[in-house]
N, C-alpha and C positions, 0 to 999 in steps of 0.2 A: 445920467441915470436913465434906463430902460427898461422894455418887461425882462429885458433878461439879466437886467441885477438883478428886480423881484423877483423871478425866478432861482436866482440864487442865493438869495436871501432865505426865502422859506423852504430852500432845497437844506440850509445849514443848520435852520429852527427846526426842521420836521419830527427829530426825534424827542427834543424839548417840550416843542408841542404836542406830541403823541399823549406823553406823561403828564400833563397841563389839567388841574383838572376844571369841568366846568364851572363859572364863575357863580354862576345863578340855574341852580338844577330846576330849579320848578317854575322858572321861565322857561325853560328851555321845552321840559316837558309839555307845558302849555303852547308853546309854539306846534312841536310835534304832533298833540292832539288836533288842533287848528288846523294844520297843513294835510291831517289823514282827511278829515272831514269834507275840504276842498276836493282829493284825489277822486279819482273813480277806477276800478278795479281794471277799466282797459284802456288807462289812461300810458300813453307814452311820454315818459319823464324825463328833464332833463336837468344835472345839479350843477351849478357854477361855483367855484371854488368849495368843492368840499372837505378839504384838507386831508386828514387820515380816514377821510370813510363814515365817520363816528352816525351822522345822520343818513346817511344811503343805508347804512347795515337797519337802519329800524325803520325806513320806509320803504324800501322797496318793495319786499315780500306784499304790498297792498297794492300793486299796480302791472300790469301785462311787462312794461318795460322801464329800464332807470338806468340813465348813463349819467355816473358822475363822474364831473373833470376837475381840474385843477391846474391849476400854470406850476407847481412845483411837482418835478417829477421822483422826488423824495417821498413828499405827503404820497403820491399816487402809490410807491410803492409799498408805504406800511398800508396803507388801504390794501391793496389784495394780499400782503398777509393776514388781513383779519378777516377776508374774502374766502381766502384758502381753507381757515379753521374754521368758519361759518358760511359754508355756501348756499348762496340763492339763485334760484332762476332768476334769468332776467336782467341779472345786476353785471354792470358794466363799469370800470375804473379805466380813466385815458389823460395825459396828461394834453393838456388844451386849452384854451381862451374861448370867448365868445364871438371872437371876431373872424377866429378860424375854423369854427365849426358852420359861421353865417355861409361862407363861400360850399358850402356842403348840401345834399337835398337833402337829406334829413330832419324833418319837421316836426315836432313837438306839443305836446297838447298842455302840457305843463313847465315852465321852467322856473325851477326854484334859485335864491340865490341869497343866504344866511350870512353874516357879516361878511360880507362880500363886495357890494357896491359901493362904499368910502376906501377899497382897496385898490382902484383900478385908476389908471391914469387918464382917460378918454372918459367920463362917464356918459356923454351925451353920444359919443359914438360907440359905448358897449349897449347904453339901452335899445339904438336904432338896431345892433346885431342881435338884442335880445328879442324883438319884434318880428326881426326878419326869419328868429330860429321858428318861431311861436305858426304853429295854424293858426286860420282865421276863429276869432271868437277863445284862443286857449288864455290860460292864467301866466302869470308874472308875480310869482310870490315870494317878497322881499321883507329882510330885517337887519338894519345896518345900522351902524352907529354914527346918527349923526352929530358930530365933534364942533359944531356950531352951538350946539343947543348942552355943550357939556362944559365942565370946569373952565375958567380961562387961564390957567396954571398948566391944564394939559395941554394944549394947545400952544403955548410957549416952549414945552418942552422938547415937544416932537421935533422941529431943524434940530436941535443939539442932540436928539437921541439919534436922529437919522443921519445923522454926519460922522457919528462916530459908528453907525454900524448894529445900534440895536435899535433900530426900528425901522419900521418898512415903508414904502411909501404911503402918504394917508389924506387924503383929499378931507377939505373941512367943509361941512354945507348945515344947513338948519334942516329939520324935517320941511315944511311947506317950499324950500327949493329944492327938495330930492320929488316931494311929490309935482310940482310943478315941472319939471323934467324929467318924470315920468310921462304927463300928461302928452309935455310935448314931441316927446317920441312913438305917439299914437297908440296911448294906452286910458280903457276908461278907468279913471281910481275908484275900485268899490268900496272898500272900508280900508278903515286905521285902526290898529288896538295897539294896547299895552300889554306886555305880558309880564313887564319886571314882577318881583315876587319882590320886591324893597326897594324904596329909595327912590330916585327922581329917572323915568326910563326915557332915555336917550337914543333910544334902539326903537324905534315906531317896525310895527308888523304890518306891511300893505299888502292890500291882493289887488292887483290890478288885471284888465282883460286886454286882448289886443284886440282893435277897434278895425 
């Protein structure tokens, strides 16, 4: 397995996923509010796995610039058809990693990255790439699912779902080892929140700075 099964993986879910709808609206919403709050209007943005667009299309319009990426070049593509029928200055769709955009100048005052970081296979070397995207002093704002701190039924499940092909790769870690490597990739952790709207939330909200 490779980034370019994942890659192919969520090249074959994208339009599945398009249709998906979200699981907890007024988490989400909440997150959204939280993450405008952070932004500043000539803030240079950057979104790591944004999938079909769904969050670039209602944050952007609040920031000078916003490139969202994606490792599936599926997801990327219903993103700029929803680009196409709502366009914004500014807004940017490219299908890309974090590690391939690191070797780039391109430098960032913000980079977001929404159930994202339990998706990657390197996380200690996607957050050194997410530091290196980041200016001095910019944000790292993250909400993941950490599958440590959730059912242990899911967690059993996942090899057998991922061997047969419906499921993608998924790193298992507790909230306090995702923040802990965070830290250790040279970031200061300002706060943790909750956004879940029910239930026990597994998804911690971090803002961290690069140090």
């Amino acid at each position: 397995m490779s980034t370019a099964s994942d890659a192919s993986f969520w090249d074959r879910s994208s339009q599945k996923y398009a249709k998906s709808p979200i699981s907890d609206q007024a988490g989400y919403e909440c997150t959204l509010e939280r993450t405008r709050a952070l932004l500043k209007p000539d803030d240079r943005v950057l979104e790591l796995g944004c999938g079909t667009g769904t969050t670039a299309l209602r944050l952007a319009s609040e920031v000078e610039s916003y490139l969202a990426t994606d490792i599936s070049s599926g997801m990327i593509a219903i993103a700029e058809e929803k680009r196409t029928a709502s366009p914004i200055a500014g807004l940017a769709f490219r299908a890309a990693t974090a590690e391939a955009l690191a070797s780039e100048p391109a430098r960032f005052d913000a980079v977001l990255g929404f159930n994202y970081l339990h998706l990657v296979r390197d996380l200690p070397g996607t957050l050194r790439s997410i530091h290196t995207l980041l200016a001095p002093g910019g944000l790292f704002i993250s909400k993941t699912a950490c599958l440590g701190d959730m059912n242990l039924l899911i967690r059993l499940a996942l090899p057998l779902a991922r061997a047969i092909g419906k499921a993608p790769y998924v790193s298992v870690f507790r909230a306090p080892d995702l923040k802990q490597l965070i830290s250790a990739a040279g970031f200061e952790i300002l706060n943790t929140e909750s956004h879940a709207s029910r239930g026990k939330d597994s998804r911690p909200f971090i803002m961290a700075r690069r140090n």
